[in-house]
N, C-alpha and C positions, 0 to 999 in steps of 0.2 A: 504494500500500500504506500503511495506516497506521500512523502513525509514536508510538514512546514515547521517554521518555525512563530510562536505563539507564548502570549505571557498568559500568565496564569498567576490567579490570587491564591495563595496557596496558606493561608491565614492573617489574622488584623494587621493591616497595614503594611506587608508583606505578598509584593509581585515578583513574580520571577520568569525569564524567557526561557524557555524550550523545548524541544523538539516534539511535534507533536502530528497526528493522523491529518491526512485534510481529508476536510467533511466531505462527503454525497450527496448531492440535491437529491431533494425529495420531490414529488411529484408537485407540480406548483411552484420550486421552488430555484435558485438561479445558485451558483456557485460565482463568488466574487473574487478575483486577486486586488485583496488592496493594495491601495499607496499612500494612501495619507488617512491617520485616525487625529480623533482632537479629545482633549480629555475635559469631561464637565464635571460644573456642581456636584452633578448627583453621581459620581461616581468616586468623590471623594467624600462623599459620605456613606459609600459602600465598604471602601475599600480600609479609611479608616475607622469608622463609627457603626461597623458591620449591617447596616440598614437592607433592610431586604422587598424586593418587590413582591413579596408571597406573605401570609402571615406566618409560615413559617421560619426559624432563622436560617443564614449564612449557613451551607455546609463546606464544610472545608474539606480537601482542595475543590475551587469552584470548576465551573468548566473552561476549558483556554478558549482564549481571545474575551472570557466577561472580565469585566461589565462595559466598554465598552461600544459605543452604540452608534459614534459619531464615525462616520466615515464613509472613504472615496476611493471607487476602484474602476475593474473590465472585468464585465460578465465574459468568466473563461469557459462556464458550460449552463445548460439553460434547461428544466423542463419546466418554463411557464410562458405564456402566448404572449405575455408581457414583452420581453425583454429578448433580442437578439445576442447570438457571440461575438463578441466586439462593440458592444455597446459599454458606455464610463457615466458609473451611473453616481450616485449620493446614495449612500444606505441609511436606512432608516429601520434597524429591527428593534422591535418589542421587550420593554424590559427583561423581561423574563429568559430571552434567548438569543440576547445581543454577544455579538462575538467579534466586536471591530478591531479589537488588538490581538491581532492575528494576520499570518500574511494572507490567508484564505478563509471567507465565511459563507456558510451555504443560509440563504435568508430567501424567504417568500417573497415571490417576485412584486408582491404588490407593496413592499416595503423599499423597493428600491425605484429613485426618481432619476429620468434621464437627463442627465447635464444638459443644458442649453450651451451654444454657443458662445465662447467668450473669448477674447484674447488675451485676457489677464492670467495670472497665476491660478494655480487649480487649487489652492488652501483658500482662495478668495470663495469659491463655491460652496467648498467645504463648513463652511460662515452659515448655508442657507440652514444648516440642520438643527441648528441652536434656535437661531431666527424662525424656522418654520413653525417648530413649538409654540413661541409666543405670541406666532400668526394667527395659530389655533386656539390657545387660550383665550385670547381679546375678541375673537369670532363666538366664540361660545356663550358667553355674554356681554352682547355690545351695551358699553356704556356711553353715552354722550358725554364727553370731555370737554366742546367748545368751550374755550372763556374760563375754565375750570383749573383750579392748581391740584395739582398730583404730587404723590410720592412714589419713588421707586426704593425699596429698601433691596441694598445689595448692587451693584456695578464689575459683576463678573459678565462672560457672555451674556447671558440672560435679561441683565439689568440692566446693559447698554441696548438692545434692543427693544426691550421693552420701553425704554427712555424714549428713543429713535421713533418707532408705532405712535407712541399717545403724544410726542410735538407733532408728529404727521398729522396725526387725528385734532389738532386744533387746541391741545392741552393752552393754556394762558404761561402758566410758571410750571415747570418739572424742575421737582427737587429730587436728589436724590443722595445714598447715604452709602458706606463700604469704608472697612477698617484698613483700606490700602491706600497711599498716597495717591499712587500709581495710575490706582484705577480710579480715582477721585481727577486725577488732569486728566484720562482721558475720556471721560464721559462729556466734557463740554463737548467733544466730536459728533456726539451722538444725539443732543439735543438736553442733556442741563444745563437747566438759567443757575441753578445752585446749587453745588459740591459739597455732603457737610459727612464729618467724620464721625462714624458710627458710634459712637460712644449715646446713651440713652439721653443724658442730660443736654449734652448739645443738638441733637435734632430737633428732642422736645421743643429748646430756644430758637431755634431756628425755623421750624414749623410754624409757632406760638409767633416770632414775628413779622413773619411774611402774609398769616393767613387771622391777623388784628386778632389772636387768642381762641380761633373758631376750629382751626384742623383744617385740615385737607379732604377735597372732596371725593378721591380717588386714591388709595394705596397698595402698590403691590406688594407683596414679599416674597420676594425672588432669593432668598438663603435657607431657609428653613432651619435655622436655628432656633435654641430656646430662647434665648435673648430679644431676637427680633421680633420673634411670635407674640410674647406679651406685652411687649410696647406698643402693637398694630392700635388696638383699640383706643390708647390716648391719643392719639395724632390725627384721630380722625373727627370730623365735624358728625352734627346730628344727623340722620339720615345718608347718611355717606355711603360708599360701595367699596371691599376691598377683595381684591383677589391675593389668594394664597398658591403660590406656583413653587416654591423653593421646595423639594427632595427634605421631608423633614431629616434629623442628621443622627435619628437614633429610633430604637421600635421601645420608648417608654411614652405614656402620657406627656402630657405638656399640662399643669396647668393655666387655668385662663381665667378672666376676670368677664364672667356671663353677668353679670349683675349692670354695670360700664354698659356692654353688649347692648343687654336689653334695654337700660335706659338712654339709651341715644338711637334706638332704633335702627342700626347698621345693618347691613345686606352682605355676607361675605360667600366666596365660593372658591373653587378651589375645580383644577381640570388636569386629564391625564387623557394619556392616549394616543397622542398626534399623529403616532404611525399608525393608524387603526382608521383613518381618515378614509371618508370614500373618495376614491382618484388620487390620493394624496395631496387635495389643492390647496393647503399651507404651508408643504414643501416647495411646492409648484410657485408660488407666489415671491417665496422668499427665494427661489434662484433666478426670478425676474427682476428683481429687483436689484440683486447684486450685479447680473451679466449686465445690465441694462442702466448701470451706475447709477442708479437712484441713492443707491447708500454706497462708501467706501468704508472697504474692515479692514484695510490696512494696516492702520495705527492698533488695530484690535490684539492681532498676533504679536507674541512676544518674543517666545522658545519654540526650536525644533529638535526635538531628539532621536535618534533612532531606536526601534521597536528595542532593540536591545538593553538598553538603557531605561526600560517604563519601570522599572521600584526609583530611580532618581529624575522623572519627568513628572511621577505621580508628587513625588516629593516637593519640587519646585513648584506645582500647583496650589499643593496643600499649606504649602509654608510662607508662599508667596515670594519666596525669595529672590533675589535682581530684579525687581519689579514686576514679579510674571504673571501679566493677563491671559490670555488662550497660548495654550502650552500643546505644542503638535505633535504627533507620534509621526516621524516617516517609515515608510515600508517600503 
């Protein structure tokens, strides 16, 4: 059988590359060689904070190439009506069976989007798969933002596009918040009117005085931490709407403050799934927008490391260290 090479989480906090079977498309399903994976939020809350997509926990060692999810390759064998051999698609698998750190992953063809046309760099399209997600989240329940001041909590991929999406959508003021300097300068790129360091006291101050002590009429929270989880609800005005997107970063409870909740009347929600999308049109959306320079993610990528090296890419993610916003896996 032939053989790749493939990291594997083989317990907390703890990835290792190699040598491993390449999978068999299943009926429906495309066999990928990648080339370029990107490492997210939520995979650094799998990898360190054992978080799991099942209610079950983490079983160790996980399968090679998890968790994994973001990535860019050439369909090298096909049995779905989807996707030709020779086609260089964007993957998009299912938490559950993501396998993008890996030089081969076999994924249902409907998880995989066909790159558009571009002449830029191919980690530029790579961008759409983070992007797509929040394309899908803000579709799921549209909120009118005109004239309106927002919060983004968090300015990791996620929280830059989510920034990006709701100045599109006619946001008045986007604030947003992240314990990195790094990523606090480069989120004016992406549409913050205001950079504030995640610390609870100073956004409160900073919220409190942009929006005359009322809160913000729109909050996302794009980290899922505990931290940022129970401050949601003071920062927000009465009747406000907040979306919960952040990979919570652990399978314990989170207390919360339901009482706050109930009396200011708030609307929250929370969405998952984007690869599950019929046609994929949140993927589809967000690699139009990139080929089609609507947005530049340029300044977004930070590190490239090769597959061999993902226990210190994961690390550089996780730690933030040399200022590292999207951290690349090459393949």
């Amino acid at each position: 059988m032939e053989k790749m090479q493939a990291a594997r989480l083989v317990g907390p906090g703890k990835m290792v590359c190699e040598q491993a079977s390449v999978p068999e498309p299943q009926d429906g399903e495309v066999l990928v060689r990648s080339e370029l994976a990107a490492i997210c939020g939520s995979d650094l809350h799998v990898v360190y904070a054992g978080s799991s997509p099942t209610p079950e926990p983490l079983q160790y060692p996980c399968p090679h190439g998890y968790p994994g999810h973001e990535g860019l390759g050439t369909v090298v064998a096909s049995k779905s009506p989807l996707h030709k051999v020779g086609a260089r698609v964007l993957t998009c698998p299912i938490a559950t069976t993501s396998a993008t750190f890996g030089e081969y992953q076999a994924l249902p063809g409907a998880q995989c989007v066909p790159l558009p046309a571009y002449q830029g760099p191919a980690e530029h399209l790579l961008m759409a798969q983070q992007m797509g997600t929040t394309i899908f989240a803000l579709r799921q329940h549209p909120v009118d933002v005109v004239g309106k001041t927002v919060l983004v909590m968090g300015q990791g991929s996620a929280g830059n596009f989510f920034a990006y999406n709701l100045k599109r959508a006619g946001a008045a003021q986007v604030i947003v918040s992240d314990l990195s300097e790094a990523r606090l300068a480069a989120s004016k790129i992406f549409g913050a009117d205001l950079a504030v360091k995640a610390d609870p006291d100073t956004v409160k101050q900073a919220v409190g005085d942009l929006t005359g002590g009322e809160g913000v009429d729109y909050l996302v929270e794009a980290v899922g931490s505990r931290t940022s989880l129970l401050q949601t609800v003071d920062l927000m005005k009465p009747g406000a709407t907040m979306l919960y997107f952040g990979l919570p970063d652990g399978n314990e409870p989170v207390p919360w403050n339901f009482n706050a909740f109930f009396r200011k009347r708030l609307t929250a929600y929370s969405t998952y799934g984007a690869q599950l999308e019929a046609d994929t049109v949140s993927f589809k959306l967000a690699l139009n927008l990139i080929a089609g320079r609507q947005i530049d993610v340029t300044s977004m990528i930070s590190h490239r490391l090769p597959l061999q090296q993902i226990d210190k890419a994961l690390r550089l993610a996780y730690d933030r260290s040399e200022n590292a916003l999207k951290v690349l896996i090459t393949i």
